[in-house]
N, C-alpha and C positions, 0 to 999 in steps of 0.2 A: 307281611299279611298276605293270606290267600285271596287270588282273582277270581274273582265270578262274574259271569255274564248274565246279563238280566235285564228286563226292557222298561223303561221310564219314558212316560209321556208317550208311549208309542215308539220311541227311540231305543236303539240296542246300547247299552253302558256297559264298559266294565266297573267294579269295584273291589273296592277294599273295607274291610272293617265290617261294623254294626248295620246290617241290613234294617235291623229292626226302627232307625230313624226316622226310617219312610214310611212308615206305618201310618194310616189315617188319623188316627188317634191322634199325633203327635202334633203339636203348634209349632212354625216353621217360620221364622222372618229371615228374609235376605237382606245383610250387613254391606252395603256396595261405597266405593268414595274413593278417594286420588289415592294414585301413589305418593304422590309427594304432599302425605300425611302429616300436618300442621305438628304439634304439641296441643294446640287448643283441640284438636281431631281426636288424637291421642285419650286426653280427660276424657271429652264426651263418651269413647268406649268404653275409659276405667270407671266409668261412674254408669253409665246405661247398662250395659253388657252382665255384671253381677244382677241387678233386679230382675231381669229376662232369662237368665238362670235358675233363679230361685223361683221364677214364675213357670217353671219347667218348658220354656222356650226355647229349641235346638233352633241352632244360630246356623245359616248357610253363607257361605259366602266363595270367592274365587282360588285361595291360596295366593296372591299375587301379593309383591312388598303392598306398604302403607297400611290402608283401613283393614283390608282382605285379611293379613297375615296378622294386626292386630286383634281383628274380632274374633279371630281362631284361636290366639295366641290365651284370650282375657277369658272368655267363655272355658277353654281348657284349663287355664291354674284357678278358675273357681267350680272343676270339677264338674262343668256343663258338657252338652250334646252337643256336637259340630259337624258339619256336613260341605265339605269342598271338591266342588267342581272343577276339573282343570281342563287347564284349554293345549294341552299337549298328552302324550303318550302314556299311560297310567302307571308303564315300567319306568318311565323315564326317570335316568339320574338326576340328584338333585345339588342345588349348592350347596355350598359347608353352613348359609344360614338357614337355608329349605330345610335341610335333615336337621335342627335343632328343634325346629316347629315338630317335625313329620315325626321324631321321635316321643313328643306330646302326645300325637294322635295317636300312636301305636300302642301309648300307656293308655290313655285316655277311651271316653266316651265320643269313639267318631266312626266316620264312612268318608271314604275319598271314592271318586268316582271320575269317569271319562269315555266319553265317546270315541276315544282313540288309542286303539291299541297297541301294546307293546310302547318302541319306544320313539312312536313317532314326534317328530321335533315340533315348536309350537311354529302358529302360524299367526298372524294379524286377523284373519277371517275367523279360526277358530277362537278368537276370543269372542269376540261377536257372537260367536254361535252357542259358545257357552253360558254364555251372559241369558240367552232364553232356560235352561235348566235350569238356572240359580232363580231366575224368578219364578217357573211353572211349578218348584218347589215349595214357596214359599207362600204362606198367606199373605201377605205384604210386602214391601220394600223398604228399608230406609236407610236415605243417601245420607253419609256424613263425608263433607267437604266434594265437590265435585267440580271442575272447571266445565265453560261453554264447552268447548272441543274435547269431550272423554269420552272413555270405553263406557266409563258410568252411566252418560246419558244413553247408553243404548240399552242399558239393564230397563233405564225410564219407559223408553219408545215400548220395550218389550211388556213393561205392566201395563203400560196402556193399552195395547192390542190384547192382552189376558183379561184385561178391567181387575187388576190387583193393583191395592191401594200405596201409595206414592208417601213415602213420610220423608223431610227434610231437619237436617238441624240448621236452624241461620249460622250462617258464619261469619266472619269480619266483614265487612264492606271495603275492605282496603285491599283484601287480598284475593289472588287471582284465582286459588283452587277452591275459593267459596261460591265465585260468580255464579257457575251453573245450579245450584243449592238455593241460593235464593232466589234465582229467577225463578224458579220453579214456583215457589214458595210465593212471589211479589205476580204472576201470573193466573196463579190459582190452581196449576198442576200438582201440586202437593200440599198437603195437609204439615204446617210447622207444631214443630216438635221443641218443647220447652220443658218438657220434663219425661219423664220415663212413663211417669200418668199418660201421656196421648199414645205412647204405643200401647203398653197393655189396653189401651181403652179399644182402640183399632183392631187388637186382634180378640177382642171379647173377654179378658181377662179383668181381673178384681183381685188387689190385695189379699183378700184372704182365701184366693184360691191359692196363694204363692206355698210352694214346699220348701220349707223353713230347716228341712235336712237335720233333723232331732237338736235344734235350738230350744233352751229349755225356756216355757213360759211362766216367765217367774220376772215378776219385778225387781230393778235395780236396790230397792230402798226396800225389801224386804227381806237384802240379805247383807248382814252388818259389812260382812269384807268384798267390796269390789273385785278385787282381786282375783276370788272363788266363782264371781259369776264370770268374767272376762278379765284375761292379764291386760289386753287393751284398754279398757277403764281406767286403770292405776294410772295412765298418760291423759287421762283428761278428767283428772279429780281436781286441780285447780287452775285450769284455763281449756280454752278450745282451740284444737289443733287442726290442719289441711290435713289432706289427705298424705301428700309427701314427704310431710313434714314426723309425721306419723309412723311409715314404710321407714325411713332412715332411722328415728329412736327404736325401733321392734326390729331391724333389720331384717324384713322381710321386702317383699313385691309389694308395689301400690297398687296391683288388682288385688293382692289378697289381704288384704289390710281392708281395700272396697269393701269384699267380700262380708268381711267383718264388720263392718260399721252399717252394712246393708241390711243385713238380719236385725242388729239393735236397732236400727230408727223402724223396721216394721214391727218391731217388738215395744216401739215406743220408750227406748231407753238413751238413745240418745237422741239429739234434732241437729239440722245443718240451719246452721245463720252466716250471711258474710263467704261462704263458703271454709268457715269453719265447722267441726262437729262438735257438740258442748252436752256433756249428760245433762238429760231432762230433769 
């Protein structure tokens, strides 16, 4: 991808990609949380990150392992906008698991960007420093999984100083990369998040503004063979299945199997109970 230089926030960036992300227009949340990204972490993005796509939400976040590389990763195989700030050199090579992301973004709907030119090395402060881009971007924030001592909590500090709002998902009480997540949340520094409903609410969004990406509006039960409406149906004509469970019989991805089952329950064709999904 071609470099361009260009100033954000007052600040000089290089980039890569879709310029056009940045566009006023566009609704912007920053995805920020631990490296050492749970499986419980994991869900919360396969199951958030598809709704916030389809609600035409470009997803920003850092490039970094765990939540960062997840929310890029989920957002990009459901055909979303993504926007990653890095906190090193915008030439810089990357690992053998970096270039499997990076060559998503390069298919995909994205914009990588960096205050650091060429192929300077990262630093501990330029994280820091990047952490204020990803939030001056973003209409809001929401931490999933974060401990006391993180880079995360300084993405917090920085929406604080911006007055950009603060969303947490509760996490285990047992575990240590939840602590900072809930304190937030047990504090009253952020607004808890228990379903995808409190971010679209926060960032002014409504169901039926969501772009439903030529999903056809037609009733399950007004057309004889499930099959023809979704091959996904045909697996839950007589029980209700997880989301996992789902990805392994289609042998697909569990975001894109999400993806799928996201559209039907706004289409009111399937419903989640138990955290199964069971045709309506």
């Amino acid at each position: 991808m071609e470099t361009k230089e260009m100033k954000v926030m007052g600040v000089k960036v290089y980039c890569k990609g879709d310029l056009g992300l940045l566009d006023e227009g566009k609704v912007r949340l920053a995805i920020v949380g631990s490296r050492k990204m749970t499986d419980y972490g994991r869900r919360v993005i396969e199951k958030q990150v598809p709704v916030l796509v389809q609600a035409g939400v470009v997803i920003v976040s850092g490039f970094m392992y765990g939540v960062d590389q997840a929310a890029h990763e989920v957002c990009l195989d459901c055909g979303g906008e993504t926007i990653a700030v890095l906190g090193w050199g915008i030439d810089r090579g990357l690992s053998i698991e970096d270039e499997k992301l990076y060559e998503k973004f390069i298919k995909g709907k994205s914009l990588m960007m960096s205050e650091y030119y060429g192929e300077a090395m990262a630093e501990q402060w330029m994280f820091v420093q990047r952490n204020r881009i990803v939030v001056g971007l973003s209409a809001a924030v929401l931490v999933v999984e974060a401990a006391v001592k993180s880079g995360t909590m300084t993405s917090v500090r920085w929406a604080k100083k911006m007055n950009k709002p603060v969303l947490c998902v509760p996490g285990l009480i047992t575990s240590k990369v939840s602590e900072g997540a809930n304190g937030l949340i047990k504090s009253g520094e952020a607004k808890m998040v228990t379903g995808v409903e409190d971010i679209l609410e926060v960032l002014g969004l409504k169901p039926g503004q969501m772009k439903l990406g030529g999903v056809p509006h037609q009733s399950v039960q007004d057309d004889g063979d499930l099959t023809k409406v979704r091959p996904l149906l045909r697996w839950l004509e007589n029980e209700g299945m997880e989301v996992d469970r789902l990805a392994k019989l289609m042998k697909r991805s569990a975001s894109q199997v999400m993806v799928e089952l996201t559209r039907l329950e706004i289409l009111g064709q399937v419903e989640q109970r138990g955290g199964k999904f069971y045709i309506v």
